[in-house]
LUMDO-60984 format. One record per residue: residue in three letters; x, y, z of N, C-alpha, C, CB in turn. Coordinates in steps of 0.001 Angstrom, whole numbers, plus 500000, padded with zeros to 6 digits. Each point is the difference from the previous one (the first is absolute). Glycine has a CB too. Example, Ala and Ser with C-alpha at 12.3 -4.5 7.8 and 13.67 -1.06 7.14 Angstrom:
<atoms>
+---------+--------+--------+--------+--------+--------+--------+--------+--------+--------+--------+--------+--------+
! residuo !   n.px !   n.py !   n.pz !  ca.px !  ca.py !  ca.pz !   c.px !   c.py !   c.pz !  cb.px !  cb.py !  cb.pz !
+---------+--------+--------+--------+--------+--------+--------+--------+--------+--------+--------+--------+--------+
!     ALA ! 513190 ! 494310 ! 507800 ! 499110 ! 501190 ! 500000 ! 500900 ! 501200 ! 500000 ! 498108 ! 498827 ! 501246 !
!     SER ! 501542 ! 502223 ! 498034 ! 500820 ! 501190 ! 500060 ! 499230 ! 501090 ! 500730 ! 501184 ! 499372 ! 497855 !
+---------+--------+--------+--------+--------+--------+--------+--------+--------+--------+--------+--------+--------+
</atoms>
This chain:
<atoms>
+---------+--------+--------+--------+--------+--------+--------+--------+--------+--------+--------+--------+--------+
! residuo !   n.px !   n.py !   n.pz !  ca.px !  ca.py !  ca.pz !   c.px !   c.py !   c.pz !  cb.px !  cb.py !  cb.pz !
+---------+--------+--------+--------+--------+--------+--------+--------+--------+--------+--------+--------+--------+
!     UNK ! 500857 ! 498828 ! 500000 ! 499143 ! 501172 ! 500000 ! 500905 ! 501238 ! 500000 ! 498118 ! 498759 ! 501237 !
!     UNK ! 501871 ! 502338 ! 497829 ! 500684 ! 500976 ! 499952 ! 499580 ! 500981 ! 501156 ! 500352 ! 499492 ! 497562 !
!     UNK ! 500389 ! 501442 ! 502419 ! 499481 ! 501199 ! 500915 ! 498773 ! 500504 ! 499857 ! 501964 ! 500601 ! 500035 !
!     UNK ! 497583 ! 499607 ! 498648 ! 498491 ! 500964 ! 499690 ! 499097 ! 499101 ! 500276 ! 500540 ! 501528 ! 498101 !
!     UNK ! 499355 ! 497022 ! 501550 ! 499144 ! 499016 ! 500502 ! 499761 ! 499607 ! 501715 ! 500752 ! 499261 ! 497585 !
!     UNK ! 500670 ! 500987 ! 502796 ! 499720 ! 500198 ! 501948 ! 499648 ! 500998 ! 500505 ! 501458 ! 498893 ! 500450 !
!     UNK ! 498435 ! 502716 ! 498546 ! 499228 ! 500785 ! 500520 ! 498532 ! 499966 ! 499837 ! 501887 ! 501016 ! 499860 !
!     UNK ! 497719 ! 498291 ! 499417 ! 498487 ! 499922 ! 499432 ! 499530 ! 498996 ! 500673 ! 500228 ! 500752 ! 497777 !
!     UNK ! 500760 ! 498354 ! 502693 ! 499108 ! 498931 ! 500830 ! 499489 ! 499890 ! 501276 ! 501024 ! 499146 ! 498768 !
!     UNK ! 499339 ! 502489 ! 501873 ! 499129 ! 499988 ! 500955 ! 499377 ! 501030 ! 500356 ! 501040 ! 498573 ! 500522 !
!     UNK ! 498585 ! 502570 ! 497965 ! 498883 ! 500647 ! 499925 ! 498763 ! 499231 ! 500206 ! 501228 ! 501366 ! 498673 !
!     UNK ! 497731 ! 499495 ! 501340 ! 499090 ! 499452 ! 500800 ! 499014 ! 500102 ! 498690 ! 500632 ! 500686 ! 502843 !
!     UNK ! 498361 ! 498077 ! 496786 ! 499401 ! 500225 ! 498861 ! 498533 ! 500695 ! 500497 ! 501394 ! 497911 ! 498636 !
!     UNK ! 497816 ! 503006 ! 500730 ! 499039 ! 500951 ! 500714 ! 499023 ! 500034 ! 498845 ! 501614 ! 501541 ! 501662 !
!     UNK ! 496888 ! 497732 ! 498629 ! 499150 ! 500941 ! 498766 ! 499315 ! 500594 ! 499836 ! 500235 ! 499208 ! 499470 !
!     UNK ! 500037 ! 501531 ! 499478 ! 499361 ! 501616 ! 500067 ! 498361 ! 499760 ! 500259 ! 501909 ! 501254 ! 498006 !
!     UNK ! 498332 ! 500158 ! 502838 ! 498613 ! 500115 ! 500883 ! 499145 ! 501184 ! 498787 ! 501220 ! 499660 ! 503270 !
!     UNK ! 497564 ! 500715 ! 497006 ! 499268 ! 500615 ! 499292 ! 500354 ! 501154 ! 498931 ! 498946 ! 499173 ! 501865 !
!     UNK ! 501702 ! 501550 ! 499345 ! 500777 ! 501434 ! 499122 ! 500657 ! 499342 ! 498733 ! 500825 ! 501589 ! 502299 !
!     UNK ! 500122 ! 497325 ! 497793 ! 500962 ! 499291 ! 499475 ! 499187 ! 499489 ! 498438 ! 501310 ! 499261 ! 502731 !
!     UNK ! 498021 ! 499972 ! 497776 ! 499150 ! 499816 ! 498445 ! 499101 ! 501480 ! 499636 ! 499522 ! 496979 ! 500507 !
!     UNK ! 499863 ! 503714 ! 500122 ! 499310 ! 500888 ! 499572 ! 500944 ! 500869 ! 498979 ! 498465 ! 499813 ! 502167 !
!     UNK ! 502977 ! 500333 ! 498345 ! 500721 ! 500371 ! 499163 ! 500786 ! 499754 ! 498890 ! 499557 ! 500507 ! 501507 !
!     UNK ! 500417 ! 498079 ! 498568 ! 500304 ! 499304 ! 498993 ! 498471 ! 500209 ! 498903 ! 501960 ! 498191 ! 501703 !
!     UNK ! 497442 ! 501717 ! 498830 ! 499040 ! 499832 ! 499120 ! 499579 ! 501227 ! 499008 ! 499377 ! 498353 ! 501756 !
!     UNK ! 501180 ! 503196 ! 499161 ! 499918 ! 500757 ! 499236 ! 500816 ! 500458 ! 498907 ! 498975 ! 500140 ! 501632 !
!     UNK ! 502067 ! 499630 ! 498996 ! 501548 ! 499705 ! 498791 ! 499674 ! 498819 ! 499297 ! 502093 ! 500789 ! 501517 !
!     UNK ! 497364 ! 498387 ! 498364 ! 499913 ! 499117 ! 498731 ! 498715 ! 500377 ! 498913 ! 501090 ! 498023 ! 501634 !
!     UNK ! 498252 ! 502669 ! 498933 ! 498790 ! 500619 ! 499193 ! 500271 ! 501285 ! 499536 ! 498457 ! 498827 ! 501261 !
!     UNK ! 502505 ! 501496 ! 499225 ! 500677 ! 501764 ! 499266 ! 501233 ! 499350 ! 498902 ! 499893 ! 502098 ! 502798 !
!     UNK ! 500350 ! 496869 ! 497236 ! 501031 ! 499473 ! 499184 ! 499319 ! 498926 ! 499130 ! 501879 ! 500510 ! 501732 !
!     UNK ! 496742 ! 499455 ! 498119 ! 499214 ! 499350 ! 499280 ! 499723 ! 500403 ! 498343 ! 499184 ! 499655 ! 502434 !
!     UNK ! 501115 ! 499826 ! 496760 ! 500007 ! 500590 ! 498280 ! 499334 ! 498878 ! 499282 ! 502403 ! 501394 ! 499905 !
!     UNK ! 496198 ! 499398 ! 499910 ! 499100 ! 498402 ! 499072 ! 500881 ! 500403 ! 498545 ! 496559 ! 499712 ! 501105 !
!     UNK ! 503704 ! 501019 ! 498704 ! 500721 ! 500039 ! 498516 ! 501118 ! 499443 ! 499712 ! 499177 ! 501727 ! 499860 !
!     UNK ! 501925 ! 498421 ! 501070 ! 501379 ! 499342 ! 499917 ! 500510 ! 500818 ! 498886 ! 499532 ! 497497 ! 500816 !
!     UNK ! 501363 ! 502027 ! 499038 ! 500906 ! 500547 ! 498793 ! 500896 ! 499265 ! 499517 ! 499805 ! 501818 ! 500733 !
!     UNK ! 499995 ! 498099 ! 497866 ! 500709 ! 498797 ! 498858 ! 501875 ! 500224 ! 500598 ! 497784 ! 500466 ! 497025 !
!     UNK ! 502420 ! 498570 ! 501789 ! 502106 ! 499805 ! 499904 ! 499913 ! 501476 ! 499312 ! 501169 ! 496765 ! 499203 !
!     UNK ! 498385 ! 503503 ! 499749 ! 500579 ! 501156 ! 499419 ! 499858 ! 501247 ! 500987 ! 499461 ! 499021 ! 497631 !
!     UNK ! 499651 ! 501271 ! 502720 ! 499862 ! 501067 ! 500981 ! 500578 ! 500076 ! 501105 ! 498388 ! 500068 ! 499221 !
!     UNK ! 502746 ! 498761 ! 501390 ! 500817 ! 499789 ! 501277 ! 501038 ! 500135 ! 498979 ! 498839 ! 498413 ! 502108 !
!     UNK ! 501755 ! 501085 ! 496659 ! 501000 ! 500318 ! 499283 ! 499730 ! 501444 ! 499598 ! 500454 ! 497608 ! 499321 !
!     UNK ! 498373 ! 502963 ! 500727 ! 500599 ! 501637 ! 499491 ! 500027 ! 500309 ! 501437 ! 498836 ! 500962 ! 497416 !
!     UNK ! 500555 ! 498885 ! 503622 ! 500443 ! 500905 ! 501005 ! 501643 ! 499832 ! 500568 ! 497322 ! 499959 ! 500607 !
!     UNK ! 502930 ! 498704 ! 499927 ! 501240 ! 499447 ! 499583 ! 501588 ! 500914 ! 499229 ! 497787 ! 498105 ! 499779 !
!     UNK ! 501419 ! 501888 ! 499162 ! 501273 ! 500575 ! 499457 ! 499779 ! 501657 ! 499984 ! 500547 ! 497692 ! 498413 !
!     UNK ! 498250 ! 502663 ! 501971 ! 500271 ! 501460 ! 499990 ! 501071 ! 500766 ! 501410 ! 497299 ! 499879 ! 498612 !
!     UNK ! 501831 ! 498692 ! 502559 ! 501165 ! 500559 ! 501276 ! 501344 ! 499644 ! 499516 ! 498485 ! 499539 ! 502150 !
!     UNK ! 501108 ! 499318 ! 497330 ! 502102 ! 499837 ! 499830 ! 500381 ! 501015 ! 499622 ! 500470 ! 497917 ! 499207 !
!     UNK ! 499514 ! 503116 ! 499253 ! 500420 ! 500914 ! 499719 ! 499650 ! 501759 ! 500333 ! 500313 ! 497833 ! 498712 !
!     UNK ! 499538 ! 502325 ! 502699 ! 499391 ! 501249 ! 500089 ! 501018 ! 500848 ! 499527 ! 498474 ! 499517 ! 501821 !
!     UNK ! 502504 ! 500483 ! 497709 ! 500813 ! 501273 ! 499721 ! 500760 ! 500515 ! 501219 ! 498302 ! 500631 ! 498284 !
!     UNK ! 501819 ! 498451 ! 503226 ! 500774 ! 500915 ! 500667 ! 500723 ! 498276 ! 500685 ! 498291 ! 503203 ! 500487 !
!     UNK ! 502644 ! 497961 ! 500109 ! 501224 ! 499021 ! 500647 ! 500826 ! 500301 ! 501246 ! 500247 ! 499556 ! 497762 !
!     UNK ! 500025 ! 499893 ! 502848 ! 500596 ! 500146 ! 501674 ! 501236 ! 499782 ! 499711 ! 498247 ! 499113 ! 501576 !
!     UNK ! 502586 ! 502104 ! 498237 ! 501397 ! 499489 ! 500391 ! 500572 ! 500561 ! 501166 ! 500386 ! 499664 ! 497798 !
!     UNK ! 500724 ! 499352 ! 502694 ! 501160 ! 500206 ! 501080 ! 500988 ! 501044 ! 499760 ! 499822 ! 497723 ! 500396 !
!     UNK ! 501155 ! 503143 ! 499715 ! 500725 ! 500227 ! 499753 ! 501080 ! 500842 ! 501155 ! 498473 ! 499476 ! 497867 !
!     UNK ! 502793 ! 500496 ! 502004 ! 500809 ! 500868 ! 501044 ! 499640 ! 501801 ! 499721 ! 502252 ! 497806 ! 499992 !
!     UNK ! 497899 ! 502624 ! 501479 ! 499717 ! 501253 ! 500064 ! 500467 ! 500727 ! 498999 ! 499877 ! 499740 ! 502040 !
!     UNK ! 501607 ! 500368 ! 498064 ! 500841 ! 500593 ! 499282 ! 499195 ! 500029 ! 498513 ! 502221 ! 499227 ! 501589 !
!     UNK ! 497551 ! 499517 ! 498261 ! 499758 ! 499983 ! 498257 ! 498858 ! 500626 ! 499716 ! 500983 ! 497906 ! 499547 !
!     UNK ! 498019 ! 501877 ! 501841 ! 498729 ! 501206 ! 499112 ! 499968 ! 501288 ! 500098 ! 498592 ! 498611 ! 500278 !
!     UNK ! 502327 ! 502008 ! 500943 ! 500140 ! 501327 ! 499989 ! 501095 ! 500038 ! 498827 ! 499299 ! 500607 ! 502645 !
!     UNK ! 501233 ! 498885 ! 496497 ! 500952 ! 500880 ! 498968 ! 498812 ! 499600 ! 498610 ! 503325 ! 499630 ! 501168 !
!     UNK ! 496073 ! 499566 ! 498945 ! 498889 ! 499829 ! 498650 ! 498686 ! 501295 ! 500436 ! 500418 ! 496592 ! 499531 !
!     UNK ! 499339 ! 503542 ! 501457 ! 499286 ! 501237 ! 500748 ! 500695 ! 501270 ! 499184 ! 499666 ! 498783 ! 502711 !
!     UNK ! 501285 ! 501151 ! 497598 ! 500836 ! 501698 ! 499572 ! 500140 ! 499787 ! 498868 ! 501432 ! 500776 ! 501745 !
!     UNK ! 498867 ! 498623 ! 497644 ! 500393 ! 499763 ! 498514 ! 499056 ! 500163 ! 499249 ! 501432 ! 498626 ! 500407 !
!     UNK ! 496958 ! 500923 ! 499991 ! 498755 ! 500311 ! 499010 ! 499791 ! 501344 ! 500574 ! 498735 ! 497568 ! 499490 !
!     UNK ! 501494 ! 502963 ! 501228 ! 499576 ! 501523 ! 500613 ! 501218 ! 500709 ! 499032 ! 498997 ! 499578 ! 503097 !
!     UNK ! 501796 ! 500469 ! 496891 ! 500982 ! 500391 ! 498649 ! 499461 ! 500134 ! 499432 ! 501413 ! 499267 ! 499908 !
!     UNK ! 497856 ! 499458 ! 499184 ! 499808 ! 499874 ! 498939 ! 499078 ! 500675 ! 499794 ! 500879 ! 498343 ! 499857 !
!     UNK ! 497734 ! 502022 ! 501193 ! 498537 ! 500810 ! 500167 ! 498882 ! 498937 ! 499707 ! 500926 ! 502457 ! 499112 !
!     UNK ! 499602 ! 496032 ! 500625 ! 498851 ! 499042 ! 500606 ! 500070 ! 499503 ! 501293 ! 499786 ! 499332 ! 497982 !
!     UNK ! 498951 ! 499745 ! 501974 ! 499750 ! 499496 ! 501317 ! 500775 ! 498262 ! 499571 ! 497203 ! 501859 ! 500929 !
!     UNK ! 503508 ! 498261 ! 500648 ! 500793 ! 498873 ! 500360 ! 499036 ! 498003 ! 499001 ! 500861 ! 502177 ! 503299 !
!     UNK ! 498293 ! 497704 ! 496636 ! 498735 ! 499653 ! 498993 ! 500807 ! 499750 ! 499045 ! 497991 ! 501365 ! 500552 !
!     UNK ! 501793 ! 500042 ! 498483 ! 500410 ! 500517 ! 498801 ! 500966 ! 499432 ! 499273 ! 499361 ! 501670 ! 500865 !
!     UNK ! 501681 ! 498461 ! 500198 ! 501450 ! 500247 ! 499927 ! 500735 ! 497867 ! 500400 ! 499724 ! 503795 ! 501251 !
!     UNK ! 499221 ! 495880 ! 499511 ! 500513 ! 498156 ! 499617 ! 499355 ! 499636 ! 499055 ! 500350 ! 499087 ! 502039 !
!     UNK ! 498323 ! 501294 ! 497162 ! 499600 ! 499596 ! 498941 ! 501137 ! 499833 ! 498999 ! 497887 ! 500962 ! 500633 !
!     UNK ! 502110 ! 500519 ! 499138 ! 500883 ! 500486 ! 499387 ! 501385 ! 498962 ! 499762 ! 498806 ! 502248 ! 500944 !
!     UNK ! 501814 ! 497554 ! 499852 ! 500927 ! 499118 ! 500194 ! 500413 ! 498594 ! 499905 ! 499683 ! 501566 ! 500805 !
!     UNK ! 498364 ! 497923 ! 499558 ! 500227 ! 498603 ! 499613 ! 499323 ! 499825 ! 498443 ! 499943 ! 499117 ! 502753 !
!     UNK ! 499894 ! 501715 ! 496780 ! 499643 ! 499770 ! 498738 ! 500478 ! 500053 ! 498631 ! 498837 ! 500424 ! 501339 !
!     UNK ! 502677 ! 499860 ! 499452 ! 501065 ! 500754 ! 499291 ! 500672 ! 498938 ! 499877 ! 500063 ! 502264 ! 500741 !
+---------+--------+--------+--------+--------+--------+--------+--------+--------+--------+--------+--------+--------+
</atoms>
């Protein structure tokens, strides 16, 4: 038996009392869709999040305050100015 299995084995099993289903019951009826929605319509939504057009990057201080000053030079916005760059 691993560790996560000896912590679970002596939680205590409990079943839900009224509130517990009443609330379940309302979250499964607010998440209720007689329509559903086909493959194509999970493949267009799908790929529209995949490509929203934006991106999270990491980077060292140093490097964004000199890409900061450098598009302010230039009179674009810091944006602008990595477009700019990776497209180059």
């Amino acid at each position: 038996m691993n560790e996560i299995e000896k912590r679970f084995a002596n939680v205590m099993e409990v079943e839900p009392d009224t509130a517990d289903l009443q609330a379940i019951d309302r979250i499964a009826k607010a998440n209720d869709f007689d329509q559903g929605i086909s493959l194509d319509e999970m493949d267009a939504i799908r790929e529209e999040r995949e490509y929203s057009g934006k991106i999270s990057l990491r980077l060292p201080r140093t490097l964004h305050r000199d890409l900061t000053q450098t598009a302010k030079d230039e009179g674009i916005s810091l944006n602008q100015f990595i477009l700019y760059k990776l497209a180059k």
